[in-house]
C-alpha positions in Angstrom: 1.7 -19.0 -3.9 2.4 -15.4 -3.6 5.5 -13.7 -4.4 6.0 -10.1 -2.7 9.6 -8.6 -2.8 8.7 -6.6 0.7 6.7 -8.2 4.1 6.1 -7.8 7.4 8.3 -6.9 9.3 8.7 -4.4 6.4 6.0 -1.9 6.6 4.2 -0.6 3.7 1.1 -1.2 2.1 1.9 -4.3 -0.4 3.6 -5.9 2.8 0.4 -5.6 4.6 -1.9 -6.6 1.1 0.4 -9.5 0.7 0.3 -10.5 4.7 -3.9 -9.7 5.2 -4.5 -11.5 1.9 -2.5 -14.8 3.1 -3.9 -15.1 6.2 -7.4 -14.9 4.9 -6.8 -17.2 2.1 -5.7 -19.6 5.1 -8.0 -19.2 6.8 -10.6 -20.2 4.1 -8.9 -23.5 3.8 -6.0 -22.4 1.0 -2.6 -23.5 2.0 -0.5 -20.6 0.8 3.8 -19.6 0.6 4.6 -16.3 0.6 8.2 -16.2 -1.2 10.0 -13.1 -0.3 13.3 -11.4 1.0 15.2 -11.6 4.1 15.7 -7.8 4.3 16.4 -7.2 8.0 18.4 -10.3 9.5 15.2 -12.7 9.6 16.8 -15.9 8.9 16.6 -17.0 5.2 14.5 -20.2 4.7 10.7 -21.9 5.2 9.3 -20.5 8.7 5.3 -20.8 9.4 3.9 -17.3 10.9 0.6 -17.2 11.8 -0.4 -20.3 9.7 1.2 -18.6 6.4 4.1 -20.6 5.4 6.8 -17.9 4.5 9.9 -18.5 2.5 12.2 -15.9 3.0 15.5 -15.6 0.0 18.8 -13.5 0.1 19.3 -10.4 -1.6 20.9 -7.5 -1.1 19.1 -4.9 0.1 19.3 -1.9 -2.0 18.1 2.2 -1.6 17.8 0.9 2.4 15.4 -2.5 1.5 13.4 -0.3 -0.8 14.9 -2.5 -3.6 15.6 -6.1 -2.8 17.7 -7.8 -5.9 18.0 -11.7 -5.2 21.3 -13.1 -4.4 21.0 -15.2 -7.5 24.0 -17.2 -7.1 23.5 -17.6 -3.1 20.0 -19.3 -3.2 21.1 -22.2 -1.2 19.6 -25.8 -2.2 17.2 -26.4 0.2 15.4 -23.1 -0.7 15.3 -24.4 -4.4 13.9 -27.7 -2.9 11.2 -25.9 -1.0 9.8 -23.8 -4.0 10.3 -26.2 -6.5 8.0 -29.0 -4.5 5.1 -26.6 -3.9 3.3 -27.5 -7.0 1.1 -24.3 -6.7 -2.4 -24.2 -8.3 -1.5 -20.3 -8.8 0.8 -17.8 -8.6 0.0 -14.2 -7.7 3.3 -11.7 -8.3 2.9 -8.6 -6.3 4.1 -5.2 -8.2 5.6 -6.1 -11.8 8.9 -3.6 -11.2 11.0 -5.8 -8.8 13.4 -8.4 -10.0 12.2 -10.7 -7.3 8.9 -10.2 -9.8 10.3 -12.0 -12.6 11.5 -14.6 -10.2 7.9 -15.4 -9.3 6.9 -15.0 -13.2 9.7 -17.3 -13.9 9.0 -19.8 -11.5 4.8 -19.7 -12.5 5.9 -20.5 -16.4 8.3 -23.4 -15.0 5.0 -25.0 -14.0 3.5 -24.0 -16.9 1.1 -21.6 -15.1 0.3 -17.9 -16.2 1.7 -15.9 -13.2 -1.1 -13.4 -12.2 0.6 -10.1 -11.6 -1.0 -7.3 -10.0 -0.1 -3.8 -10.0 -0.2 -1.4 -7.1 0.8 1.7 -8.7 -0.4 4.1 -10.2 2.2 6.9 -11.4 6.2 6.1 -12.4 8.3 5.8 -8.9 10.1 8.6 -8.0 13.0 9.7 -5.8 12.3 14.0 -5.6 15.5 14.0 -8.0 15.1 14.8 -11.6 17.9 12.9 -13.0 17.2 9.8 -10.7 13.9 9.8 -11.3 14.9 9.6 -15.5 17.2 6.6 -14.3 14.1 5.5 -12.6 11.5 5.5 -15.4 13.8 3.9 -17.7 14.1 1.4 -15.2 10.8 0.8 -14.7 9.9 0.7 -18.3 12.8 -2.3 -19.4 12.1 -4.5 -16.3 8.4 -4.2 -17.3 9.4 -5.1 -20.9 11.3 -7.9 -19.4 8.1 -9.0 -17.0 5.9 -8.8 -20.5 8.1 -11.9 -22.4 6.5 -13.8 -19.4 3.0 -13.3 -20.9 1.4 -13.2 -17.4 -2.5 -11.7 -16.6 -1.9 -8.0 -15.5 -5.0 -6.7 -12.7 -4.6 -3.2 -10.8 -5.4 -2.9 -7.2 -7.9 -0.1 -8.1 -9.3 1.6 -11.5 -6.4 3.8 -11.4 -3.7 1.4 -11.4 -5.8 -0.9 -14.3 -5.7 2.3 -16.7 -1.9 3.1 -15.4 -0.7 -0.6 -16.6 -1.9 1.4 -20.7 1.3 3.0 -20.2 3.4 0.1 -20.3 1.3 -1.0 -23.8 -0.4 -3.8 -20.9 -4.3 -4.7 -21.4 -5.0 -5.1 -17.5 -7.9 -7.9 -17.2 -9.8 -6.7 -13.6 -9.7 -4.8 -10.5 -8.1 -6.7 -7.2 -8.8 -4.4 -4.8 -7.1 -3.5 -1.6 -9.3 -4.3 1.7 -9.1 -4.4 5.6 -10.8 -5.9 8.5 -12.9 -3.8 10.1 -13.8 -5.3 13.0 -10.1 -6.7 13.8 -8.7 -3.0 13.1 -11.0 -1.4 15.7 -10.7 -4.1 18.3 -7.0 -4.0 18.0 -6.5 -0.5 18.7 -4.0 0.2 21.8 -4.9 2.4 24.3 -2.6 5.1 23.8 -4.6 8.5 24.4 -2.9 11.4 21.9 -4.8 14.4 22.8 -3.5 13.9 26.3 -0.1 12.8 25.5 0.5 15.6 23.2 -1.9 18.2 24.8 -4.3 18.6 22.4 -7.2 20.4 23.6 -10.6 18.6 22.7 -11.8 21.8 20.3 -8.9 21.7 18.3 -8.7 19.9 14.9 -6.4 16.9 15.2 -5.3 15.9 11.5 -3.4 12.6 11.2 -1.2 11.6 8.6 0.3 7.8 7.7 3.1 6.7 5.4 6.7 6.8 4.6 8.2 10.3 4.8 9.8 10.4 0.8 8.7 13.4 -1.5 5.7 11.2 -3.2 4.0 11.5 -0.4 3.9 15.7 -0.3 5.6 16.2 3.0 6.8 19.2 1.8 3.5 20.6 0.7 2.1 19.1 4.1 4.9 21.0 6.1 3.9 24.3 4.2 0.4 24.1 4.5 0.7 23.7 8.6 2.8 26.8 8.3 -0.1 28.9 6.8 -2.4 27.6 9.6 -0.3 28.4 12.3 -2.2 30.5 14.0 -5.2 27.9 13.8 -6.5 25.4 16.0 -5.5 22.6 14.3 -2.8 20.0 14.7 -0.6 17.7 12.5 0.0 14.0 14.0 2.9 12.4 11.5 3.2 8.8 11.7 5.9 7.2 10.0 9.8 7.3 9.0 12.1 8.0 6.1 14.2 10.3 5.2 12.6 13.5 5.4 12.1 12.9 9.5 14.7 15.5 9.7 12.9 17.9 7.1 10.0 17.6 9.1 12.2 18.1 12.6 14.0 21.4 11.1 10.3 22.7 10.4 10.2 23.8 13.9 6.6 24.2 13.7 4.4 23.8 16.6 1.1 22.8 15.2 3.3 19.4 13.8 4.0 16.3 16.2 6.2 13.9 14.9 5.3 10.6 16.3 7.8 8.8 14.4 6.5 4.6 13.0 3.7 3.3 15.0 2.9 0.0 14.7 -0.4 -1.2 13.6 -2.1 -1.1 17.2 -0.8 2.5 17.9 -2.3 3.7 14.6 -5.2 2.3 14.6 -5.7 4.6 17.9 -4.4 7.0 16.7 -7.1 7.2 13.6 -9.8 6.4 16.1 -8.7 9.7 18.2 -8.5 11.8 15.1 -11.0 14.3 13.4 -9.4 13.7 10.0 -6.7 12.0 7.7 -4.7 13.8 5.2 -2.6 12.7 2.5 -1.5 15.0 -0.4 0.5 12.2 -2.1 1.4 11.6 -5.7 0.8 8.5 -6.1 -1.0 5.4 -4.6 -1.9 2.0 -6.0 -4.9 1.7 -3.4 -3.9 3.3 -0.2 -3.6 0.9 3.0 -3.9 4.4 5.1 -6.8 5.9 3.3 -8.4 2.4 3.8 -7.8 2.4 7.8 -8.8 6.1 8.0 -12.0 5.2 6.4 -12.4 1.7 8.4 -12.2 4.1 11.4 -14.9 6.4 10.5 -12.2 9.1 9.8 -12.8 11.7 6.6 -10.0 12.1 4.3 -8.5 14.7 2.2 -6.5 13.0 -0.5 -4.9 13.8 -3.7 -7.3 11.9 -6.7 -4.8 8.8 -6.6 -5.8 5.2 -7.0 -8.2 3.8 -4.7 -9.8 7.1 -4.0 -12.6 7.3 -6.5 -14.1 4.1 -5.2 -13.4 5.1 -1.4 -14.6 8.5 -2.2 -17.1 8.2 -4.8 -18.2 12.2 -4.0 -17.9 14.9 -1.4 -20.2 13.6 1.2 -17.4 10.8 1.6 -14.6 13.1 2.4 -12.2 15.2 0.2 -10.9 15.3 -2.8 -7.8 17.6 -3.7 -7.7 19.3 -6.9 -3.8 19.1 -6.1 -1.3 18.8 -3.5 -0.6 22.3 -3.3 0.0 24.2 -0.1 -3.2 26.1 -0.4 -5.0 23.8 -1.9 -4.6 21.7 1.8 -4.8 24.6 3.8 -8.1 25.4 2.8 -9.4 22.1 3.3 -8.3 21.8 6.4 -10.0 24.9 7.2 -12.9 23.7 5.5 -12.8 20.8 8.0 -12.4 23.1 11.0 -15.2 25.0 10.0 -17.7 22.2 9.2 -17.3 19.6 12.1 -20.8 18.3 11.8 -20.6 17.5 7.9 -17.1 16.1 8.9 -18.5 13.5 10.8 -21.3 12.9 8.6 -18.3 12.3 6.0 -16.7 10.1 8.3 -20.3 7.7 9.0 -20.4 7.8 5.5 -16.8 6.1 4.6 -17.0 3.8 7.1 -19.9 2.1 5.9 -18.9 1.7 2.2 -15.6 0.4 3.4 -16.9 -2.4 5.5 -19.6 -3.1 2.8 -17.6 -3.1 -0.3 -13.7 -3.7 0.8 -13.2 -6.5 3.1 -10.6 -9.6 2.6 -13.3 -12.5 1.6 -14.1 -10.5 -1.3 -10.4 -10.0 -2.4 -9.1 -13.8 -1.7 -12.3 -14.7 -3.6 -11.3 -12.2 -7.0 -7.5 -13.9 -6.5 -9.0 -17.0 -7.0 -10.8 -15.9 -10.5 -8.1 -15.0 -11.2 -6.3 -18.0 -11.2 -9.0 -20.1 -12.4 -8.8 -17.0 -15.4 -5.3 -17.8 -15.9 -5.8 -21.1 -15.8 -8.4 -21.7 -18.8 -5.7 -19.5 -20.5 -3.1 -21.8 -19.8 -5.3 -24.4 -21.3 -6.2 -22.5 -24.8 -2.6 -21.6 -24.8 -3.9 -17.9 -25.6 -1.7 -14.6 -25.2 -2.7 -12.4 -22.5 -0.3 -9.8 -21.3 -0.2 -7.1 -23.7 
């Protein structure tokens, strides 16, 4: 059982960890419930999709379905009935900061399992304001603290995110890595063509960038840095929503297409088409977008957030920011321009280690550990959260 406060037809990366990891532990024979919110009028209840039973709870959808908080007193009886005669062999709690977390961590101890939590972060969230984002980490750090009294096993979804749980006095026990299907990514691609859609002349550098558009993931610095190139041949492709779209609108610069959120078919062309991926964020559990850029034989430039040390173990791989300044992307995209044969060495390069190393087998097969690891804790009735 896998509880995940956001999934498709959310889009993020944990919806799409929580959705690729279902369907791949289905398809290995597991049957598997994904408990989750009804955020954007689905219907509340048990609905199969794609083979992946899918129980979808009420909540109210707060900071726009950012932050789901359960309708506690609302849960109608039938829902009860369908969770509480699963009798799950494990339960796997994506992200430890939502309060539909401690459900799932609640429910796992009910059956006297240890809830397997893993963490896909690896800075505090943040909202670009300084007084929020004090609200925010204090936040963070009680529901944590409430999470912890459920004693469950604590994993990161890269290196970064294992050392990040430290700050939260947590002993993480393993890496559960992010993945992606190669071969089903590729094949899937539509057959939109961008350069002639948007004009883009066949010499010029076409950059791509994936994700929500929020401050974490430096669209201000991004904006700044296209203004210093403007009078170079290289051009932004932004794909995605949130509520900088209009920051990025009133930029007014040229060299910046705004192609607002493509679905997965779309993007996958779209990283196909381009010369490189660039994302100056702030911080990433195991990027999802890094992860298709790479899948697609696409060199990133990338702030050193979790995930990229193992998908960019050095420079032949792609580019790592020393930070997300505006200069500091400028020249590496200028660096790219300038160096198109080492680019698409970079690119050969990425591809490989991500089919090689980061595909779904290998991360349904750690989940399992996992349980079984929680399991034979269970069993010796020993401590293991903190």
């Amino acid at each position: 059982m896998i509880f995940s406060a956001l999934y498709p037809p959310s889009m993020g990366g944990v919806e799409q960890f929580t959705q690729s990891l279902a369907k791949e532990m289905v398809n290995e024979g597991d049957a598997v419930i994904v408990v989750t919110n009804a955020l954007n009028r689905e219907a509340e209840g048990l609905v199969c999709e794609d083979g992946v039973n899918v129980l979808r709870l009420p909540c109210f959808p707060l900071l726009n379905g950012r932050m789901p908080v359960p309708r506690w007193g609302k849960i109608s009886k039938d829902i009860q009935m369908a969770l509480d005669g699963a009798q799950p062999d494990g339960v796997l709690v994506n992200t430890r900061f939502y309060f539909h977390s401690l459900l799932g961590m609640r429910f796992a101890r009910r059956y006297g399992l240890t809830p397997v939590v893993l963490d896909h972060g690896s800075a505090f969230l943040t909202f670009g304001n300084r007084l929020i984002d004090v609200l925010v980490r204090f936040y963070e750090r009680v529901i944590t603290w409430f999470g912890k009294m459920y004693d469950p096993a604590y994993y990161g979804i890269s290196q970064k995110s294992l050392k990040w749980l430290e700050t939260f006095d947590i002993e993480g026990r393993g890496v559960i890595p992010n993945a992606i299907d190669v071969g089903s990514f590729l094949s899937g691609a539509s057959k939109r063509k961008y350069r002639s859609e948007f004009d883009i002349d066949s010499s010029m550098l076409m950059v791509a960038f994936s994700g929500r558009l929020i401050p974490e993931k430096g669209i201000k610095q991004l904006l700044e840095a296209m203004r210093m190139l403007a009078d170079e041949p290289i051009v932004l492709m932004m794909a995605g929503e949130g509520p900088l779209a209009a920051m990025v609108d009133d930029a007014g610069l040229s060299n910046v297409k705004r192609l607002g959120r493509l679905d997965r078919q779309d993007m996958a062309a779209l990283l196909k088409q381009a010369d490189l991926f660039c994302l100056p964020t702030r911080s990433e559990g195991f990027s999802t977008s890094v992860l298709e850029a790479s899948a697609c034989g696409v060199p990133c430039v990338v702030t050193d957030v979790g995930g990229v040390a193992e998908l960019i173990p050095d420079e032949s791989f792609g580019t790592v920011l020393n930070d997300s300044s505006p200069c500091e992307i400028a020249d590496a995209l200028r660096w790219a321009l300038e160096h198109r044969v080492e680019l698409c060495d970079q690119g050969r390069r990425c591809q490989e280690h991500a089919v090689k190393q980061y595909n779904w087998r290998s991360t349904a097969a750690l989940v399992r550990e996992a349980f079984e690891s929680a399991s034979d804790l269970d069993k010796g009735g020993e401590g293991n959260g903190r």
